[in-house]
BAFI-3210 file (N, C-alpha, C; in Angstrom, 3 decimals, decimal comma, padded with zeros to 6 digits):
// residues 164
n [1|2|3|4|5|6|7|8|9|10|11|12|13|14|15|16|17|18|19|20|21|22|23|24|25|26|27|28|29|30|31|32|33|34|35|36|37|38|39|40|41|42|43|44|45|46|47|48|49|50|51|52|53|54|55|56|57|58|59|60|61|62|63|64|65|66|67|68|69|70|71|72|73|74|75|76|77|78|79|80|81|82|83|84|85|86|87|88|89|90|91|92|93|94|95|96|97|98|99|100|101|102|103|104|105|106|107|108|109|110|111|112|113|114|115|116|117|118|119|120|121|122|123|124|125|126|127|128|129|130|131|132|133|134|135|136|137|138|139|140|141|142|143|144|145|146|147|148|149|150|151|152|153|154|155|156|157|158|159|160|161|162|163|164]
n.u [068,328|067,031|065,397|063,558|062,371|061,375|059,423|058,192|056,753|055,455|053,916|052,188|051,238|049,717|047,679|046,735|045,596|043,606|042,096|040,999|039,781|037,678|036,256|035,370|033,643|030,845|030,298|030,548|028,844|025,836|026,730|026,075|023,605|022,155|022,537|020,910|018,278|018,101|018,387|016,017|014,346|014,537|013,738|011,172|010,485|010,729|008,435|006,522|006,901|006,286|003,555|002,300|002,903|001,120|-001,123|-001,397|-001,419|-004,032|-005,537|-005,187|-005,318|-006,419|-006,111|-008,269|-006,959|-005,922|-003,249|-004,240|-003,024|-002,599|-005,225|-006,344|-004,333|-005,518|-007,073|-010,049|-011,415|-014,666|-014,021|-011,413|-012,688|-014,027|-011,925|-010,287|-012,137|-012,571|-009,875|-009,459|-011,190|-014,034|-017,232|-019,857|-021,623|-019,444|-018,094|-019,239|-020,217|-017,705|-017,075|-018,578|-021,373|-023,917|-024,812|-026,172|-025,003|-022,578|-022,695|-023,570|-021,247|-019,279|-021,408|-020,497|-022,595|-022,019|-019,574|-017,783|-016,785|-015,131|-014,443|-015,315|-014,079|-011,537|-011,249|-011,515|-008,660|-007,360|-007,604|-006,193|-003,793|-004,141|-003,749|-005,641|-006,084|-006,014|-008,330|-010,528|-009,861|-010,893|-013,738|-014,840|-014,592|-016,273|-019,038|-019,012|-019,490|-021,816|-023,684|-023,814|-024,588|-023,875|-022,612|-022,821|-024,655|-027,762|-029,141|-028,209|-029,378|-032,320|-032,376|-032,049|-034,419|-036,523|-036,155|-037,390]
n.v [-029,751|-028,311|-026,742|-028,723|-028,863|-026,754|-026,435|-028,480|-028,110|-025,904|-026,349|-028,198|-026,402|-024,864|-026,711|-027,843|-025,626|-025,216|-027,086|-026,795|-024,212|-025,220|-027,038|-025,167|-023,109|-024,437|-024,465|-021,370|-020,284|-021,588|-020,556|-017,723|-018,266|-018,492|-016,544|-014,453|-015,452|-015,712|-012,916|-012,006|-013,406|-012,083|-010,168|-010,480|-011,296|-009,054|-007,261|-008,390|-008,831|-005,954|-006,123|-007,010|-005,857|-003,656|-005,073|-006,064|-003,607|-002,357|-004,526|-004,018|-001,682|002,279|003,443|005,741|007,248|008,540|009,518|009,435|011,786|013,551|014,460|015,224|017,656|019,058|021,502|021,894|024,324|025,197|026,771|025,377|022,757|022,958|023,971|021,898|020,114|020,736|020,873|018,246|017,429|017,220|015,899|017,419|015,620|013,277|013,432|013,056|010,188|009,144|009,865|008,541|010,178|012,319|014,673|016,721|016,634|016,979|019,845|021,272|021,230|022,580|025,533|025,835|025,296|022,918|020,847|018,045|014,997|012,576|010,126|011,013|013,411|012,270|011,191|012,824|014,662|012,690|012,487|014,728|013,736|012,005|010,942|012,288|010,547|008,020|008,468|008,257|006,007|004,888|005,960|004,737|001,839|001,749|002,732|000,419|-001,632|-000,614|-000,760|-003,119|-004,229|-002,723|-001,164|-003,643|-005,891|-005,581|-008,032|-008,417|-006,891|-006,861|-009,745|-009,025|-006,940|-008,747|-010,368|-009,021]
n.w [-029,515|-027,396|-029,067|-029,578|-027,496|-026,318|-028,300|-028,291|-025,002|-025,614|-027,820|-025,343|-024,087|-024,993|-026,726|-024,023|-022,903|-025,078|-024,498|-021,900|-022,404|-023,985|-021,983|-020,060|-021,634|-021,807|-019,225|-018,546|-020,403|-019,225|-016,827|-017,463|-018,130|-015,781|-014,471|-015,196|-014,959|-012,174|-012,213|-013,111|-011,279|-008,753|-009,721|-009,840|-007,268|-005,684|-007,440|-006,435|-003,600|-003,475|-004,040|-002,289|000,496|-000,771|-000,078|003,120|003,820|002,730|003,581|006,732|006,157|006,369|009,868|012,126|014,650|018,146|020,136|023,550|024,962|022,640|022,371|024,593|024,405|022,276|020,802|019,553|017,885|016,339|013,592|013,335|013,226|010,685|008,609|008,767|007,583|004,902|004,412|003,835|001,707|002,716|002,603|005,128|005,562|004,544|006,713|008,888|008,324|008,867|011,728|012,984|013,615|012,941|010,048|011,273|013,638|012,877|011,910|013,760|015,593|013,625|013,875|016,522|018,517|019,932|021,603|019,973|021,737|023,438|021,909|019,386|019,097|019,584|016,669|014,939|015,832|015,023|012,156|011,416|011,087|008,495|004,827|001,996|000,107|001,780|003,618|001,546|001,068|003,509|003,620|001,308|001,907|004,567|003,080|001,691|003,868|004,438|002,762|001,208|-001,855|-003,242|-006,472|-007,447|-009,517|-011,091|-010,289|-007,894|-006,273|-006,952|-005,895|-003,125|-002,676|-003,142|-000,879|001,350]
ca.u [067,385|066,426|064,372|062,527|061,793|060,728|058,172|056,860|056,170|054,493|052,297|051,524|050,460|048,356|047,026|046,058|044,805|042,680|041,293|040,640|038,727|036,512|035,324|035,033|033,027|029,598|030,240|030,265|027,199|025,164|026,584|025,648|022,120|022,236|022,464|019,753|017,154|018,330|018,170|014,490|013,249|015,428|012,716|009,794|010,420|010,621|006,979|005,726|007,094|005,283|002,610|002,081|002,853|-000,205|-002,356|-001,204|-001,577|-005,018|-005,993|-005,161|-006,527|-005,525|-007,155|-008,197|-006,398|-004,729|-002,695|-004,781|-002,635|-002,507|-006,407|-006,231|-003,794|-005,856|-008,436|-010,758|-012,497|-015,678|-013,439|-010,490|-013,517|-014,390|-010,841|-010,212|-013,007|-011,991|-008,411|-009,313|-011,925|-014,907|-018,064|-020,734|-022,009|-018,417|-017,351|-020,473|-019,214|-016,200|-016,793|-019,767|-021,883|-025,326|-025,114|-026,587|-024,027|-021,272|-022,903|-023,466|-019,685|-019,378|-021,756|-020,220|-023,479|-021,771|-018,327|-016,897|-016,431|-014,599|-014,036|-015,016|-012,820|-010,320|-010,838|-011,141|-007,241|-006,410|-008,035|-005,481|-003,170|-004,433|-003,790|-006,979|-006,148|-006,255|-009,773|-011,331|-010,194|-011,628|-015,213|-015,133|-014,831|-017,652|-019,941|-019,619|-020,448|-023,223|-024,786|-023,225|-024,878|-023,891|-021,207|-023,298|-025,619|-029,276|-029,592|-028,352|-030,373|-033,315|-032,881|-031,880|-035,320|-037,012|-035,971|-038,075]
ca.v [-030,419|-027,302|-026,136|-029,541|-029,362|-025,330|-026,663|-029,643|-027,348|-024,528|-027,164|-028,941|-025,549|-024,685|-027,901|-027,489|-023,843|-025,278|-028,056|-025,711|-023,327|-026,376|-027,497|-023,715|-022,208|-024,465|-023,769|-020,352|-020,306|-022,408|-019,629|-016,604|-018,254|-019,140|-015,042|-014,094|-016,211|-014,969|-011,588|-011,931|-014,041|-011,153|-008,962|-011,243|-011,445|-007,606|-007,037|-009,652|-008,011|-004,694|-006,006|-008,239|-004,856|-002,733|-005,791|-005,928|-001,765|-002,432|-004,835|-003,044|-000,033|003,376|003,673|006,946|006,616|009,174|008,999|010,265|012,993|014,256|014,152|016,164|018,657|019,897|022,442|021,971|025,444|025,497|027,074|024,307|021,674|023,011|024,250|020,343|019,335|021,298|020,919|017,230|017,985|016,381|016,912|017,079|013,766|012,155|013,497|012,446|009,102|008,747|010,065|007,911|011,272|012,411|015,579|017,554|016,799|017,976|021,086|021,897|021,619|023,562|026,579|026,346|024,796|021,634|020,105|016,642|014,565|011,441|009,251|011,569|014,374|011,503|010,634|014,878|014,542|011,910|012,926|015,792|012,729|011,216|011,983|012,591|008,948|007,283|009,042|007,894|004,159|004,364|005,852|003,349|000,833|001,997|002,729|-000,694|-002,397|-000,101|-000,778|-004,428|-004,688|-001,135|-001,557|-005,124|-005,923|-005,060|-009,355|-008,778|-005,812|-007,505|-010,548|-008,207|-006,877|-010,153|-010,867|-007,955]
ca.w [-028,677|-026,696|-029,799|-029,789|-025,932|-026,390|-029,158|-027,457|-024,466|-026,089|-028,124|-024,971|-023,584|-026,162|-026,619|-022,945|-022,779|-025,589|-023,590|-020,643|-022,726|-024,259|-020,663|-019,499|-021,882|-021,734|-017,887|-018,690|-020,844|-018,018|-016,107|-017,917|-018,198|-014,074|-013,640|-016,122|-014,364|-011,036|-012,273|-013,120|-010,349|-008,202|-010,250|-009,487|-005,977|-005,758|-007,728|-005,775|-002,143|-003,211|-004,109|-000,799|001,061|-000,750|000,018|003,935|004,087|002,259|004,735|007,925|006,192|007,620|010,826|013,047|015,938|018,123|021,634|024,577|025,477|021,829|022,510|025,343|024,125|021,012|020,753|018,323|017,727|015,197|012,506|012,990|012,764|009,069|007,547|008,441|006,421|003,643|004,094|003,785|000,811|003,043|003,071|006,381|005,698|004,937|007,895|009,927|008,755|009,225|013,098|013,424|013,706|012,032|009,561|011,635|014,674|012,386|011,365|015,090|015,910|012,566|014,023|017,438|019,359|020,773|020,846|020,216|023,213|023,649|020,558|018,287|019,102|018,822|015,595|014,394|016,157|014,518|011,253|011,093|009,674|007,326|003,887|001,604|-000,498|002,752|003,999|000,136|000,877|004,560|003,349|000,509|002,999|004,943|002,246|001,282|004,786|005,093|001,710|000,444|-002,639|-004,405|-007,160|-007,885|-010,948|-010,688|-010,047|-006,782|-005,992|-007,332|-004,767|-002,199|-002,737|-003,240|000,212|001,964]
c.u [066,556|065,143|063,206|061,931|060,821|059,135|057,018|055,974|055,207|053,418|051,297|050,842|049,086|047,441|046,010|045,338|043,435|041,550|040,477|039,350|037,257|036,020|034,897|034,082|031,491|029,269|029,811|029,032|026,167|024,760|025,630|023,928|021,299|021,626|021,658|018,783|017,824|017,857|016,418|013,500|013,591|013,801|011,369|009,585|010,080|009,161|006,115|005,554|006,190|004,332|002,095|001,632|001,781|-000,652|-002,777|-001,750|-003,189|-006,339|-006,396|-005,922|-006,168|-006,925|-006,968|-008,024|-005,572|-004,735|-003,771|-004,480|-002,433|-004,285|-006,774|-005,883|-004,674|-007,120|-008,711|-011,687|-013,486|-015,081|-012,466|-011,485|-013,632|-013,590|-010,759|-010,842|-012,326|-011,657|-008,836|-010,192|-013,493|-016,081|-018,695|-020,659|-020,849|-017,749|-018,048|-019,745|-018,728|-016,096|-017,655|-020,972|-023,249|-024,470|-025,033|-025,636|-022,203|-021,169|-023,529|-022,527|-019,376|-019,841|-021,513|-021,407|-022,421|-019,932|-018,132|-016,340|-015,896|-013,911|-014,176|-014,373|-011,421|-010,354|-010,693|-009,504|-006,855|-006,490|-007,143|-003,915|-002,578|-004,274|-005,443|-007,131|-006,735|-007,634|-010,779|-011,535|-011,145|-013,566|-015,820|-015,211|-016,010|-019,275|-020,251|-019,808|-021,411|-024,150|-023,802|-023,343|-024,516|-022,658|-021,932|-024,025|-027,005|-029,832|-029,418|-028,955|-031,867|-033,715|-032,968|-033,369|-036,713|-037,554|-037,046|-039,553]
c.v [-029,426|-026,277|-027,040|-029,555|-027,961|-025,860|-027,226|-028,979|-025,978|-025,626|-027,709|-027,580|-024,653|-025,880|-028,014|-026,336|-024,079|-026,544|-027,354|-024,902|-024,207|-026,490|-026,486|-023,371|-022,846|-023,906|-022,422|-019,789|-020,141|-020,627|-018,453|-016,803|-018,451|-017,429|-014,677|-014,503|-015,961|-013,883|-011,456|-012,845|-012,768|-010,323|-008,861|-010,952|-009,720|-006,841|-007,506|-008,858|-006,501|-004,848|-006,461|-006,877|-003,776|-003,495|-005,823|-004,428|-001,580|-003,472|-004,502|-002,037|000,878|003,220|005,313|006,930|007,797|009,045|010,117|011,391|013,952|014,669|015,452|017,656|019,801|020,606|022,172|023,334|025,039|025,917|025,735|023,527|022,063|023,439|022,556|019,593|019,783|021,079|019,280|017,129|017,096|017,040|016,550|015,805|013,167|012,598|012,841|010,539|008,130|008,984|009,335|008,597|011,131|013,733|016,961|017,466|018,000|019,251|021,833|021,952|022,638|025,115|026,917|025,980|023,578|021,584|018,946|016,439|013,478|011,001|010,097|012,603|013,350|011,283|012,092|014,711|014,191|011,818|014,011|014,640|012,045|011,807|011,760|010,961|008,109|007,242|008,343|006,719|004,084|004,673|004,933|002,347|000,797|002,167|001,125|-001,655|-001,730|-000,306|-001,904|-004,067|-003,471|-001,736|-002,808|-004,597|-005,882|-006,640|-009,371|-007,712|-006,147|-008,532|-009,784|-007,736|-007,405|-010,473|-010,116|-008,803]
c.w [-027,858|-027,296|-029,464|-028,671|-025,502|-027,118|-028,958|-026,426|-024,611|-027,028|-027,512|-023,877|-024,024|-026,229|-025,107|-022,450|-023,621|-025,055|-022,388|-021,090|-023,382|-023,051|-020,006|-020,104|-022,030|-020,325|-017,501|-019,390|-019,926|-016,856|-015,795|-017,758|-016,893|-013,767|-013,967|-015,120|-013,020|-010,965|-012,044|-011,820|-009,136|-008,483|-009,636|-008,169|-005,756|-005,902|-006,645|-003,758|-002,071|-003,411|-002,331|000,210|001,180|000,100|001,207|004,539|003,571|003,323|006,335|007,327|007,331|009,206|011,402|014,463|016,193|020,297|022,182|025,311|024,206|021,710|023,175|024,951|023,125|021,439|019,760|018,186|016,249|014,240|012,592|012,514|011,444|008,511|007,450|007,754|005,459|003,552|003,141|002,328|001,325|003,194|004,250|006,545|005,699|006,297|008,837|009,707|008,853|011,118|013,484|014,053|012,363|011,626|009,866|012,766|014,118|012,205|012,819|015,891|014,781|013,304|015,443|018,387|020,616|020,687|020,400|021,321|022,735|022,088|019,882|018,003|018,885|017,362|014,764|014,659|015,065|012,801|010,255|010,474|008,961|006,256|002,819|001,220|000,466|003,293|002,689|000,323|002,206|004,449|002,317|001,562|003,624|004,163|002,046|002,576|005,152|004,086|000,757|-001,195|-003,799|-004,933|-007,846|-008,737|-010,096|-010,357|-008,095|-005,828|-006,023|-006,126|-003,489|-001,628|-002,776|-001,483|001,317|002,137]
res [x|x|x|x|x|x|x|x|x|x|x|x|x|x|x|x|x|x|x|x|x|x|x|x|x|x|x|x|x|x|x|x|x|x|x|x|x|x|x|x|x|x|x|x|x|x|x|x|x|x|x|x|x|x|x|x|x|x|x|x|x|x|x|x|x|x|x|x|x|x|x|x|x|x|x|x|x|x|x|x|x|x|x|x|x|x|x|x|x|x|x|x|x|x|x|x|x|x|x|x|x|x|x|x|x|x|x|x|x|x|x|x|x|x|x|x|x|x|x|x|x|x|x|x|x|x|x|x|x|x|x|x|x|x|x|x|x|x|x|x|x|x|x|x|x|x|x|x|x|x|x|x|x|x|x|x|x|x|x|x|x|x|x|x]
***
C-alpha cells in the first residue's frame, strides 16, 4: 500500500507542477513582452529628455553675462582685446556685434585709442567664457533679427522689396 500512496503522490505532484507551469508560462510571456516595451519607452523617454534639454539650452541661448566684481577685477589691455578675438576665431565686425559696437570701435580698443566702458567691457569679461559653438549660435541669432529675410527664397525678398 505504501507503493500505491508513493505513486499517487508523485503523480499528483507532477500532475500539479504541470498545471502550475501551464498558468505560469503565458504570464511569463505577457511578462517578458511587459519589459521589452518598458525597455524602449525607458529609451524613448531618454531621446526625448535630451532632446527637450538642447531645445531649452537653444532657447535661453548662451548669454554674455558676467558678475560686477569679475568686471571690475579684469584688465583688458589692447593685446588681451585681440588674442580674445582670435582665441575665439572672431572677426572686428563679429565682435562689434556681439558687443553692440561699430568696426571701427573695436579696432580702436584693438590699437589702444579708447577702452571699453560699462556693458561692453562686460560682455569682453564675459566673452572669455564662452566656447566658440556657443558665440556661432549667438551671432546666428543676431544676424537673423537684424536681417529676417536671409536664409529665405528670393519670394520673400522680392515682397520685402515690394514693400519699400
Amino acid at each position: 500500500m505504501a507503493k500505491m500512496e508513493g505513486a499517487i503522490k508523485s503523480e499528483i505532484l507532477r500532475l500539479a507542477k504541470r498545471e502550475v507551469r501551464a498558468a505560469f508560462l503565458p504570464l511569463r510571456r505577457e511578462l517578458w513582452g511587459m519589459k521589452l516595451k518598458l525597455s524602449a519607452l525607458s529609451k524613448g523617454f531618454a531621446t526625448l529628455n535630451r532632446q527637450s534639454k538642447g531645445l531649452r539650452r537653444e532657447e535661453a541661448g548662451p548669454k554674455l553675462e558676467a558678475s560686477p566684481d569679475e568686471v571690475k577685477a579684469s584688465r583688458l589691455t589692447p593685446e588681451r582685446i585681440r588674442s580674445l578675438r582670435l582665441k575665439k576665431g572672431l572677426s572686428q565686425r563679429e565682435l562689434g556685434i556681439l558687443t553692440g559696437t561699430t568696426t571701427g570701435a573695436v579696432l580702436s580698443w584693438e590699437k589702444g585709442k579708447f577702452k571699453p566702458k560699462g556693458d561692453k567691457k562686460a560682455t569682453l569679461v564675459a566673452l572669455r567664457k564662452v566656447t566658440k559653438r556657443d558665440i556661432k549660435k549667438m551671432l546666428a541669432n543676431k544676424a537673423d533679427k537684424v536681417n529676417p529675410t536671409k536664409g529665405k527664397g528670393k519670394k520673400a525678398i522680392a515682397a520685402r522689396g515690394s514693400r519699400k
